[in-house]
C-alpha positions as CSV (number, residue, x, y, z in Angstrom):
1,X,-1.1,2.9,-32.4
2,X,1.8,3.1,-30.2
3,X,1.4,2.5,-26.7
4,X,5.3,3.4,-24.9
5,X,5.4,2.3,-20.8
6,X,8.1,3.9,-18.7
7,X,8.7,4.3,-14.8
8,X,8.6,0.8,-13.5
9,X,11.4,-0.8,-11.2
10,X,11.6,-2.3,-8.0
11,X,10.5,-1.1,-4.8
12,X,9.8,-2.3,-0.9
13,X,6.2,-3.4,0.3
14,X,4.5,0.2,1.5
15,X,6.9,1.8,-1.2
16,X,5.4,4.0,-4.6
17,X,6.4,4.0,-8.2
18,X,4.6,6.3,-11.1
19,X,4.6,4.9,-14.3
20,X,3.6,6.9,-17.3
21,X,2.5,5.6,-21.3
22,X,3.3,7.8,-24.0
23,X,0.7,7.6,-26.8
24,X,1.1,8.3,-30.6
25,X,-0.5,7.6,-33.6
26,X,-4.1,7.9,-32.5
27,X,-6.1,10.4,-30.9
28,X,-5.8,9.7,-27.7
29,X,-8.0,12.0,-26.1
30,X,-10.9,10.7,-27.4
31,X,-9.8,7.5,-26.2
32,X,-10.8,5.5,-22.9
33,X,-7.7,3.8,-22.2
34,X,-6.6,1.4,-19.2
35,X,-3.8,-0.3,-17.6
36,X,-3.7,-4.3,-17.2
37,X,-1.3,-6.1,-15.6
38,X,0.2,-9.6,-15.7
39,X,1.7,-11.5,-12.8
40,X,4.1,-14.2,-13.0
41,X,2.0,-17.4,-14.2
42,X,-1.1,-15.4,-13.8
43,X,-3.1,-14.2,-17.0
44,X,-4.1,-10.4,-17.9
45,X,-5.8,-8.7,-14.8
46,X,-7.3,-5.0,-16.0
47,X,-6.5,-2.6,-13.2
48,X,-8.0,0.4,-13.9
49,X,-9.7,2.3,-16.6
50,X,-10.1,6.3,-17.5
51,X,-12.7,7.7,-19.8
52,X,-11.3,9.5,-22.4
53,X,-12.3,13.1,-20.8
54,X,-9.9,12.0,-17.6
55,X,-13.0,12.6,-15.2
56,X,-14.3,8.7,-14.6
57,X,-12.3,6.1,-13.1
58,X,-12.4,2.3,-12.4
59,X,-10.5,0.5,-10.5
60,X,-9.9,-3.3,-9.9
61,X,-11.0,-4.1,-6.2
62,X,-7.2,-5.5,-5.2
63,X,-6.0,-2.0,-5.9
64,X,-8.9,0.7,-5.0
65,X,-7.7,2.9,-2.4
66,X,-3.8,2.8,-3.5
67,X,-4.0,3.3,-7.2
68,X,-4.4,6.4,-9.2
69,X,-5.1,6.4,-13.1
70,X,-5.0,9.7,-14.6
71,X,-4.2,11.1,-18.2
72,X,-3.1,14.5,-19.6
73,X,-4.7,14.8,-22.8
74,X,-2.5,17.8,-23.7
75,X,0.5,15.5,-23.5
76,X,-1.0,12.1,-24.6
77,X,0.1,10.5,-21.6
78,X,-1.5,8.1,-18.7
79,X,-0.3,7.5,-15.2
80,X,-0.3,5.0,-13.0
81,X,0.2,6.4,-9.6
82,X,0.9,3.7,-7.0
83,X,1.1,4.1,-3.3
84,X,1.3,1.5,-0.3
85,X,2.7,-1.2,-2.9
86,X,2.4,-4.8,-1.7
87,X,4.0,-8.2,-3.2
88,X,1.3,-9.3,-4.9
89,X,1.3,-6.2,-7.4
90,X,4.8,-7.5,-8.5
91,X,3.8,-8.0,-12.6
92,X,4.3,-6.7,-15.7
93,X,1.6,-3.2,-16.3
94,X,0.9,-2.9,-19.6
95,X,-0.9,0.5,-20.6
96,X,-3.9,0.0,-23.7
97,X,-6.5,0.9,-25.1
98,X,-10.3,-0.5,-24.3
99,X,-12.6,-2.1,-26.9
100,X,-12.9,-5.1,-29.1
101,X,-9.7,-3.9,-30.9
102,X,-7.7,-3.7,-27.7
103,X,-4.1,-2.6,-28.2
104,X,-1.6,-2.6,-25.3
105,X,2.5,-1.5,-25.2
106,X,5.5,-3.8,-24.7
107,X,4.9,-3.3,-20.4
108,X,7.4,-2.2,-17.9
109,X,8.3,-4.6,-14.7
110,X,7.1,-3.9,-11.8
111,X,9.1,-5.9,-8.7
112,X,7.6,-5.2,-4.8
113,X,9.6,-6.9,-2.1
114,X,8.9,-7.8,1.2
């Protein structure tokens, strides 16, 4: 399983980054996969999850409304869209796969600024 995050950086409150997760060496699309996230001194905080057909979505109750998981199974990539960024989503996102055998990339940084 590799798990490859891309598309982070550093933005201004209200601002949006997409981030993207290239998968290999599975098959993805039969795969519910998710995105987690981990603030400074804060543990692991799942933010949303996708089924593996891309159709159902879950979403963690501090981002509903402003986050977007989606997935192109053609491609083997997820995306994290993210709009109307605030401070506290300043963390590492980590993209992974769901299950008892969990599996998550090496993250990308994720810096919002007031």
């Amino acid at each position: 399983v590799q798990l490859v995050e891309s598309g982070g950086g550093s933005v201004q409150a209200g601002g949006s980054l997409r981030l993207s997760c290239a998968a290999s060496g599975f098959p993805f699309s039969s795969h519910d996969m998710g995105w987690i996230r981990q603030a400074p001194g804060k543990g692991l905080e799942w933010v949303s999850i996708i089924k593996s057909g891309g159709i159902t979505t879950y979403y963690a109750d501090s981002v509903k409304g402003r986050f977007t998981n989606s997935r192109d199974n053609a491609k083997n990539t997820l995306y994290l869209q993210m709009n109307n960024l605030k401070t506290e989503d300043t963390a590492v996102y980590y993209c992974a796969t769901t299950g008892p055998a969990s599996t998550r990339g090496q993250g990308t940084q994720v810096t919002v600024s007031s």
